[in-house]
N, C-alpha and C positions, 0 to 999 in steps of 0.2 A: 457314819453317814446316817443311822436310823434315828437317833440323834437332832440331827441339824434337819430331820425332816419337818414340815409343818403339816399341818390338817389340810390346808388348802390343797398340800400337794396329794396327801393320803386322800383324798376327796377326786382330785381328779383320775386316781389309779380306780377308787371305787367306780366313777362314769365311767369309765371305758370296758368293766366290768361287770358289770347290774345289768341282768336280764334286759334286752327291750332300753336300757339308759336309765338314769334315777328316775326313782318316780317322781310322777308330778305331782307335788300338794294338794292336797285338797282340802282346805281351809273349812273347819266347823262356826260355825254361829252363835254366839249368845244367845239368846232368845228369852222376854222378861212378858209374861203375861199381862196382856193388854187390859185396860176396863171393858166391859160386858158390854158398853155403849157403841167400841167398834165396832163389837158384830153386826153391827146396824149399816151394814155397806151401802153406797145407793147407784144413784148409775143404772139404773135396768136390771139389779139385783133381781128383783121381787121383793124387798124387805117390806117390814111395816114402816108405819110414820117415826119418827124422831122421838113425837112423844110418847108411843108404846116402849117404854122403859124396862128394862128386865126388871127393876127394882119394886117396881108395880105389880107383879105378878103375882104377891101373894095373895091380892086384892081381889082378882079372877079366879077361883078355882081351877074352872075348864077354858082353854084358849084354843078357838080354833081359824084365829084368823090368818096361819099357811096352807099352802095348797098342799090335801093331804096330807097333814098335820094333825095331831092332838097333844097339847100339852097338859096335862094333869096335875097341877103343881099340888095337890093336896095328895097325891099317889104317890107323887115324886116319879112320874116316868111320862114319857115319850111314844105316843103312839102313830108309826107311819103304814099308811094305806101303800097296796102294791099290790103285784100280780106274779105270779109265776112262771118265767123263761124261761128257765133250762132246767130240764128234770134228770140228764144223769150228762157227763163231761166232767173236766178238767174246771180248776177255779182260780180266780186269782181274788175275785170276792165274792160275800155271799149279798151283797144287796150294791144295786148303782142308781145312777137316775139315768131318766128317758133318753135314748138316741147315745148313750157312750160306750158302757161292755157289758151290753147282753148277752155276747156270745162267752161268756167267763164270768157269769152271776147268775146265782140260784135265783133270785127277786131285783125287780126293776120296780121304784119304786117311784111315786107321783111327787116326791118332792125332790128338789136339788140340793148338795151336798150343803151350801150357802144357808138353805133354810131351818139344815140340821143343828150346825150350828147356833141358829139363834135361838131353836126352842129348846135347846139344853143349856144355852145359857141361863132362859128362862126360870132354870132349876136354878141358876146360881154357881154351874159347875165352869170350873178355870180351867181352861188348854192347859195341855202336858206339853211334852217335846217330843216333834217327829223322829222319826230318825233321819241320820245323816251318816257321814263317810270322814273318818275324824280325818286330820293332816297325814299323816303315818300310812294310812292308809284301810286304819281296822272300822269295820262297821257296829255305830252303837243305836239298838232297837230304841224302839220309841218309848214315852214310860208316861203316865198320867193316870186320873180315876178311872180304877174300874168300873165298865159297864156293863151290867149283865144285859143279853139280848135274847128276848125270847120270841117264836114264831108261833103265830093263829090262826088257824086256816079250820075249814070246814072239809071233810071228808065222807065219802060213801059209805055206807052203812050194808051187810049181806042182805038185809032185809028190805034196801032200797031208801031206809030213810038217812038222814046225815046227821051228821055230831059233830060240833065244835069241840077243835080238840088245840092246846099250847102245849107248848113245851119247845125246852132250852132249844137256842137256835142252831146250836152244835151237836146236834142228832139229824139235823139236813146231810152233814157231810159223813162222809168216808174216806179214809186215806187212799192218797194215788195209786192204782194199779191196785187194789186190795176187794175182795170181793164181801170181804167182814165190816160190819159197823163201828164208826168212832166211838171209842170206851172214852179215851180222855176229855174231860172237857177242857173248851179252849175260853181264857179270859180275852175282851179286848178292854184296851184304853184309849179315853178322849184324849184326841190331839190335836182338835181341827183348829186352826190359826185364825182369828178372826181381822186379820188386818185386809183392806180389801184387794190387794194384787194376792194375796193367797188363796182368798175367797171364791176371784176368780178364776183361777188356778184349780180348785175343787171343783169347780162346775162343769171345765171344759171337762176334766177329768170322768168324773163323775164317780169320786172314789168317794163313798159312805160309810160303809162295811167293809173293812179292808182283810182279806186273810194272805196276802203279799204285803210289803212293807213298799209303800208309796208317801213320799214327802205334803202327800195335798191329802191323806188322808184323814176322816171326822174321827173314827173309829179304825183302830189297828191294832195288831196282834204285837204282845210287848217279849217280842223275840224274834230272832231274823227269821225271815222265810222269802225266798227269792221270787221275781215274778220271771226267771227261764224257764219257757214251755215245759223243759223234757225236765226241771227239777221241783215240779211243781208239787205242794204238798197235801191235798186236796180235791178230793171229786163230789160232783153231789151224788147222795146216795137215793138211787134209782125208787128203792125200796117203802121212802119214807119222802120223800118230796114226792107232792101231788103234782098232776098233768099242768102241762101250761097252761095259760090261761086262767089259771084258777088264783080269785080273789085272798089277797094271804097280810095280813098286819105284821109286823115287826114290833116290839116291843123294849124299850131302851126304858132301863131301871138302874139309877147309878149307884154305886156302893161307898159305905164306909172306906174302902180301900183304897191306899193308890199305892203305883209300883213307881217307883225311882231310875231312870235309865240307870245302867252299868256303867261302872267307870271300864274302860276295855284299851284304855292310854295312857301311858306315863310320860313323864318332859323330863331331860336332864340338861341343865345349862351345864358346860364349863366356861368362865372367863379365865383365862391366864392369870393366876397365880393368886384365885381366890379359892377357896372350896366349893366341890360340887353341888348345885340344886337339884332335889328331886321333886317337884311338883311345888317350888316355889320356896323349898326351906334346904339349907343349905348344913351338911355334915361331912364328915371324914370317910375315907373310901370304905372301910369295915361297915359303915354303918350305915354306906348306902348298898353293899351288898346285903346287906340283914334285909333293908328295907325292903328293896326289891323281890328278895326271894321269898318276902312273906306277904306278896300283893296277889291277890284273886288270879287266879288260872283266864280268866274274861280278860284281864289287862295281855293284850296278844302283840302290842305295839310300843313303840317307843321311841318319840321325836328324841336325839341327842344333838344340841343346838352347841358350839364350840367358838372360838374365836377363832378368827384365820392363821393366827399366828399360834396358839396354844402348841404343847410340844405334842410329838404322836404318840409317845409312850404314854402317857395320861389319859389322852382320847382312847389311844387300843386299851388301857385299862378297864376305863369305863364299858367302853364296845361288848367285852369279853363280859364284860359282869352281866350286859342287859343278854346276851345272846344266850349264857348260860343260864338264864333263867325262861329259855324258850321264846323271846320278844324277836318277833321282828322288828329290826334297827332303821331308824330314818334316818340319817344323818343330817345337817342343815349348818351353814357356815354365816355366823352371826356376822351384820352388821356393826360397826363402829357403833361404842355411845354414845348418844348425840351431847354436846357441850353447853348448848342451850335450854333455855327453860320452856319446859311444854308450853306447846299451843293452848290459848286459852278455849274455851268452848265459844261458840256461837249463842248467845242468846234470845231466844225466840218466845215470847210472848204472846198467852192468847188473855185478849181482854175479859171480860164479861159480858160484853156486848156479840163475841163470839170474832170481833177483829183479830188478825196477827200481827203483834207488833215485831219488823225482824227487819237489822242492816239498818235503821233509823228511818223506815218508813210504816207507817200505819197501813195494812191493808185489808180487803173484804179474800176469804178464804179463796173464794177464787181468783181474786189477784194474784193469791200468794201463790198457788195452784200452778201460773202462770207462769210467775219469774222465779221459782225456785229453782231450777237450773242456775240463773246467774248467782243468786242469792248464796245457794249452798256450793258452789264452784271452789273445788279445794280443801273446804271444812270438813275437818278429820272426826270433830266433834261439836255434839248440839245439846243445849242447856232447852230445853221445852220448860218453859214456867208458865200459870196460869193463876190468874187473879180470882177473889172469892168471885162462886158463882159464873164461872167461865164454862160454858158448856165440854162438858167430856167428853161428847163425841167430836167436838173439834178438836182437843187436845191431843184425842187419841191419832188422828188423819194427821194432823201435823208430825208426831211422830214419827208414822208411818211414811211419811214423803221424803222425810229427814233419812232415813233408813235404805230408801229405796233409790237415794242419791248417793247410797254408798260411805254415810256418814253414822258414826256412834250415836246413839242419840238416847238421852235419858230425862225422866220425869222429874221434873224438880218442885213440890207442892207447896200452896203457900202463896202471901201477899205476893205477888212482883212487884217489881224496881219500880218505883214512879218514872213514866218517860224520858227521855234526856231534849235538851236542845235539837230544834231539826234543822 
C-alpha cells in the first residue's frame, strides 16, 4: 500500500496535520535596479524638475534644492536637517519624517523618505534589496551599500557655553531594557526603491532610518530585527541624546561596502522519473544529501516542489534528507508541463519623442497611463524597448506600470522595431 501511494495523497495526510493547515505561500520578488531617473517620481512628490538629472550632479558640488537636504557630491555624503523627539523609549527607527513615528524615532526629520532617495541617488548609489518573506516561509534581511550615518548636534557645555559635537549615529542607542551603552556598532544598507508606488509607500510610512526591518525602508539594518513592541531591539539612550527639541543633522556617508542578502532557501523539484533539482541543477540522491548538508546554517527553509503522481517513497526520501539537515520543509504539488510554447512577451515601446508605442497604438504616457489595465489584461510578460534618446524616465514608469499590473517585465536596450502596420 505505501507503495501505490502518491504525493497528492501524502499531501493531503500532511493538511490535516500542519499546525493551523499548510502554510500559505508567500511568494518573493525579483526585483532588478531601476535607472536613477526613477527616483524622479512626480505627482506631488516634492521632487525636482526632470531636468535635474542625477548625472549632472558632479557638475554642482553643493545641492540644496530639497527641503532640508544637503547633497555634497564632492564629500560624497548626505546631509539632513532635523530635531529631536524622543530622548529615552523603545525604537523601531532612529530618524522618520514629519507627522508618521515620532513616538518610535530618536530624530524626525524635515525631509520625506522620497527625497532621501533621490539625494543619494545623487551620489550615484543603486538600491539594494528590502527584505521580504521568502515562499517557505524564512525571512531574508535586506542587503545593499553600506551607509555609514553619523549625528550632529550642539550640546551644553559646565561652563554654559556649547560645542559641536558628531559622532557614529549608533551611540544614540542602547539595547532594550539595558541600562549600559551600545558597544557594537550597527551598519545600515540603502534599500530605498525608487519606483513611484514604492516611493509612495515610504512617505506614508515614513521609514528613513530603519532599525526594524520594514519593506518601504531608505536605509535598514542588513539583519532581521522585528518591529514587536515587547521584542524590540533598541532604546534611545537617555544618556547621550540631547532634550527634544534640539536642532540635530544626520549624516549619510556611503561606503566601498556592500552586503549581499543571505540565501536562507533552497528549492528541490522532483519530476517523476527524472533526477532530483537542487536549486535548479539536477544530481543523484547521495549528492544532493552532500549538498544539502554542506549549505549555510541561514538556509532554515526549503520549498520541496513534487509531481502529483511521483511515488512517496522518493518524496519521503527526499523530505528526510532536507528535515535532517534542520530545514523546515514546504511541500508544493507541481502543476502539469504545459505542452505549448511560451507566451511571447508583450512589446512595449517608448519612442524618443517620449510616446509608447504598445498593442499597435501610438500613445502620449498618459494615455498609456490610461488604458493599461486593458492593454496589460493577461500579459504574463513585458518586452520595454526604447529607441535612441528615448527619455529614461519614461522607460523607467513604463516599467513600473507593467509591474504593478502584475506582469514580468524587463529592459530590453537598443534600436526598436520600426513600427508595424496600424
Amino acid at each position: 500500500m505505501r507503495r501505490a501511494m502518491t504525493v497528492a495523497f501524502l499531501l493531503l495526510l500532511l493538511s490535516a496535520t500542519w499546525p493551523g493547515g499548510m502554510p500559505t505561500p508567500q511568494f518573493a520578488w525579483a526585483w532588478e535596479a531601476p535607472t536613477r531617473e526613477h527616483a524622479q517620481a512626480k505627482d506631488g512628490l516634492g521632487m525636482p524638475p526632470s531636468e535635474a538629472r542625477p548625472a549632472a550632479a558632479a557638475e554642482v558640488p553643493v545641492i540644496k534644492t530639497l527641503p532640508g537636504i544637503v547633497v555634497d557630491t564632492k564629500a560624497r555624503e548626505v546631509r539632513l536637517e532635523g530635531e529631536v523627539c524622543l530622548q529615552r523609549g523603545s525604537l523601531e527607527l532612529l530618524a522618520c519624517s514629519p507627522g508618521t513615528r515620532e513616538h518610535e524615532s530618536i530624530v524626525v526629520l524635515k525631509a520625506r523618505p522620497s527625497h532621501v532617495v533621490f539625494a543619494l541617488a545623487l551620489l550615484g548609489l543603486a538600491p539594494g534589496q528590502p527584505c521580504y518573506t521568502t515562499e517557505g516561509g524564512s525571512f531574508s534581511p535586506p542587503g545593499g551599500t553600506v551607509v555609514d550615518v553619523a549625528a550632529r548636534f550642539t550640546v551644553a557645555k559646565p561652563d554654559g557655553k556649547s560645542e559641536a559635537v558628531e559622532m557614529p549615529a549608533w551611540k544614540l542607542l542602547k539595547p532594550a531594557g539595558s541600562a549600559l551603552a551600545l558597544e557594537r556598532p550597527i551598519q545600515w544598507v540603502y534599500v530605498g526603491r525608487p519606483s513611484e508606488a514604492a516611493l509612495r509607500a515610504a512617505d506614508r510610512e515614513g521609514t528613513v532610518v530603519c532599525l526594524s526591518n520594514f519593506t518601504e525602508a531608505v536605509l535598514d539594518v542588513p539583519f532581521e530585527s522585528t518591529s514587536v513592541n515587547a521584542e524590540l531591539l533598541y532604546e534611545a539612550n537617555p544618556d547621550v541624546v540631547p532634550p527634544p527639541k534640539t536642532p540635530i543633522e544626520l549624516i549619510l556617508r556611503p561606503t566601498p561596502e556592500r552586503i549581499l542578502p543571505r540565501k536562507v532557501e533552497c528549492e528541490v523539484v522532483l519530476r517523476k522519473g527524472q533526477p532530483p533539482m537542487l536549486d535548479g541543477k539536477e544530481m543523484d540522491m547521495a549528492a544532493l544529501k552532500t549538498a544539502v548538508n554542506a549549505m549555510s546554517a541561514d538556509v532554515r527553509t526549503a520549498v520541496l516542489r513534487a509531481d502529483a503522481d511521483e511515488t512517496v517513497g522518493r518524496f519521503l526520501q527526499v523530505y528526510d534528507i532536507l528535515s535532517d539537515a534542520l530545514m523546515k520543509v514546504h511541500p508544493v504539488v507541481l502543476s502539469p508541463k504545459a505542452t505549448g510554447p511560451a507566451p511571447e512577451p508583450l512589446t512595449v515601446t517608448v519612442t524618443a519623442d517620449g510616446k509608447v508605442r504598445a498593442g499597435g497604438e501610438t500613445l502620449t504616457m498618459d494615455a498609456f497611463r490610461l488604458k493599461a489595465a486593458a492593454i496589460l489584461k493577461g500579459v504574463e510578460n513585458v518586452a520595454v524597448g526604447a529607441e535612441k534618446s528615448a527619455p529614461e524616465k519614461t522607460v523607467a514608469e513604463v516599467l513600473g506600470i507593467a509591474r504593478e499590473h502584475g506582469a514580468s517585465a524587463v529592459i530590453t536596450r537598443g534600436e526598436a522595431p520600426a513600427p508595424g502596420p496600424k
